[in-house]
C-alpha positions in Angstrom: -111.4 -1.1 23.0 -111.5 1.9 25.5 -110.0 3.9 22.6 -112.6 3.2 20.0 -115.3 3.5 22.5 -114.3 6.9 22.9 -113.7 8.0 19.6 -117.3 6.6 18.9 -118.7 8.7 21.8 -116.8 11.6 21.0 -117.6 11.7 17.1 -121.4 10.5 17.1 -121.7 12.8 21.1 -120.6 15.8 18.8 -122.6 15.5 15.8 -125.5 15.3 17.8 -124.3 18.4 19.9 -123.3 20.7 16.4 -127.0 19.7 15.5 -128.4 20.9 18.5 -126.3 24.0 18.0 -127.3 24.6 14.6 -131.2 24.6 16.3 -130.3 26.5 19.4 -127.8 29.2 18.4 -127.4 29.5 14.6 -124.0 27.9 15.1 -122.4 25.8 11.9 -125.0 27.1 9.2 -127.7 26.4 11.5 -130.8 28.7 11.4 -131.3 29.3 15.2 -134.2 29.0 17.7 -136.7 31.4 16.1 -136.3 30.4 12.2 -135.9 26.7 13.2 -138.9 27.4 15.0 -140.7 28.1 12.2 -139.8 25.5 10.2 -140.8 23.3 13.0 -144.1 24.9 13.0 -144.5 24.7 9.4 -144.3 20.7 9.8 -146.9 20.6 12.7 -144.6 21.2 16.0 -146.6 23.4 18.0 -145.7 25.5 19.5 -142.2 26.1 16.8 -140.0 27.8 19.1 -140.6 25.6 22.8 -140.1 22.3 20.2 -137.2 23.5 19.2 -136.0 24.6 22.1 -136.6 20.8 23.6 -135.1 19.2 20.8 -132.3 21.3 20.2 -131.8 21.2 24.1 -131.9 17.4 23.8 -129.3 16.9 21.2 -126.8 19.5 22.5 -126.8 17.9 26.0 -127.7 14.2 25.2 -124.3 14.8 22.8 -122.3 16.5 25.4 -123.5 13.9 27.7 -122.5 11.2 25.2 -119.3 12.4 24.1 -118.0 12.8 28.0 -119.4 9.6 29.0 -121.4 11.2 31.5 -124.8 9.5 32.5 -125.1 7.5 29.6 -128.3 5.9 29.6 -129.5 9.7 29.8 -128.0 10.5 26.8 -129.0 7.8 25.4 -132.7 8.1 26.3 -132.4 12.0 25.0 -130.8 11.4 22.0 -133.5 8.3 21.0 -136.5 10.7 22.2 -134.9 13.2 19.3 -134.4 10.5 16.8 -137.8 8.9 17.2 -140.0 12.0 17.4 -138.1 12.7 13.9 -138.7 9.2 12.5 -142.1 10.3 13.2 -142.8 13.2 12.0 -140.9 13.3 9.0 -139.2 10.3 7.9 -141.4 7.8 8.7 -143.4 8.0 5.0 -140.3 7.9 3.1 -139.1 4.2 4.1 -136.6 3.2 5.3 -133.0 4.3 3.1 -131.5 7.6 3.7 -131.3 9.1 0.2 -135.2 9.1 0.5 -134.7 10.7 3.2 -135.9 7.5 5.4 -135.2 6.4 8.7 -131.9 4.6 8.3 -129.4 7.3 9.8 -131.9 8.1 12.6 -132.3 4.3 13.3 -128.7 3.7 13.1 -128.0 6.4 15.6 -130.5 5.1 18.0 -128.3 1.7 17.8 -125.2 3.5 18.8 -127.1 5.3 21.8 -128.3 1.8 22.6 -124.9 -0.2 22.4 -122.9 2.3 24.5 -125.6 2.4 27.6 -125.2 -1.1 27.1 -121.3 -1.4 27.2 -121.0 1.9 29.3 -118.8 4.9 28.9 -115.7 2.8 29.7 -112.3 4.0 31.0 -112.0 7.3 29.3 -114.7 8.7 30.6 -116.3 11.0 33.2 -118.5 7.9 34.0 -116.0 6.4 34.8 -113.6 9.2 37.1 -116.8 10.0 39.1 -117.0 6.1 39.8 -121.4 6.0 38.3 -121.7 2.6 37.2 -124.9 2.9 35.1 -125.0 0.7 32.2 -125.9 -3.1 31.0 -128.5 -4.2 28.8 -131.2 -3.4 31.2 -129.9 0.5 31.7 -130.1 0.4 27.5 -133.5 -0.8 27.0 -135.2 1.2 29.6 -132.8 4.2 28.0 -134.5 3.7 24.7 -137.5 2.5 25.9 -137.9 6.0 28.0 -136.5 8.0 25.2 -138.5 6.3 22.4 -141.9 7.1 25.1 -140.9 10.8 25.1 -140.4 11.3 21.3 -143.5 9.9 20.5 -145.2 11.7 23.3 -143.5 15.0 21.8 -145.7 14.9 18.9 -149.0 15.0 21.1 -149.5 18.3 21.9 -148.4 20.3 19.4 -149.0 18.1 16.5 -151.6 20.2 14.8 -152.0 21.0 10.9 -150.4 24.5 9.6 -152.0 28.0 10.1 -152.6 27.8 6.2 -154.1 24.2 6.1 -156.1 25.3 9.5 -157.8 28.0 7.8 -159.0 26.1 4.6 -160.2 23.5 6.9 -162.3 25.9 8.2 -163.3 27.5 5.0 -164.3 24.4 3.8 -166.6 23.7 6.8 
C-alpha cells in the first residue's frame, strides 16, 4: 500500500508540478509567465501575469509538495484552489466529460488531492521522516474546503471582460 501511495503521489505531484512549469518557466512546451499571461488575460484573469504567477506557483509547489509527501493537506488545498478556479472559469459551461473539455479530469484530480490528505503521505515520505502527522478526513475536507474558497475567490478581482469586449461595451453605451 505504501508503494502505490507513492507512485500515486509521485505521478499525479509531477504532473501537476510540469504544469506549473509549463506556466512559470516555458519548460515542457509550456509558453511561460508573460505569454501564459496573456492568455490568462484574454480569458478574464486580471491582471494575466500575477494570475499566472499564483497558479503556476500553486501547481508547481502544491505538486512538489504532493509528490514528497510533504504537508499534505497544503498541497492538497493548493492544488483544489487551481483545479476549482479552472472548473470555473473555463470548464464549467462545457459539462462535465473531458473530450468537451468539461470538468471530469479537474474533478478527478481534486479526488486524488482529497484521498491522500485523508490517508496521509504514508511511509515513503517526507511527512513521514520529519514525524508531521497531518492528515484524516477532517485535515481533507478543510484542505479542499480552503482550497476550493481560494479558487473561487481567485476569480474576484480580476475577473473582468477583455480589453476588446471592454471597449465595445463602452462604444455601445
Amino acid at each position: 500500500m505504501n508503494i502505490a501511495l507513492l507512485i500515486l503521489r509521485v505521478v499525479v505531484g509531477g504532473v501537476f508540478a510540469g504544469h506549473g512549469a509549463q506556466k512559470l518557466f516555458g519548460w515542457f512546451g509550456g509558453h511561460g509567465l508573460k505569454n501564459t499571461g496573456g492568455f490568462f488575460e484574454s480569458i478574464g484573469f486580471r491582471p494575466g501575469t500575477p494570475m499566472v504567477f499564483l497558479a503556476g506557483g500553486a501547481e508547481l509547489g502544491g505538486g512538489l509538495l504532493l509528490a514528497f509527501g510533504l504537508f499534505v493537506p497544503a498541497a492538497a488545498a493548493m492544488l483544489t484552489g487551481v483545479m476549482v478556479s479552472a472548473i470555473a472559469a473555463v470548464h464549467w459551461e462545457k459539462g462535465l466529460w473531458n473530450q468537451n473539455g468539461g470538468i471530469e479530469f479537474h474533478v478527478v484530480l481534486i479526488a486524488v488531492a482529497f484521498a491522500v490528505a485523508a490517508i496521509g503521505a504514508r511511509r515513503y515520505s517526507l511527512d513521514n521522516a520529519f514525524g508531521i502527522d497531518w492528515h484524516g478526513l477532517w485535515w481533507a475536507i478543510g484542505a479542499v474546503g480552503l482550497g476550493a474558497v481560494g479558487g473561487l475567490a481567485s476569480l474576484l478581482p480580476g475577473r473582468r471582460p477583455p480589453a476588446q469586449q471592454e471597449r465595445h461595451l463602452r462604444e455601445a453605451a
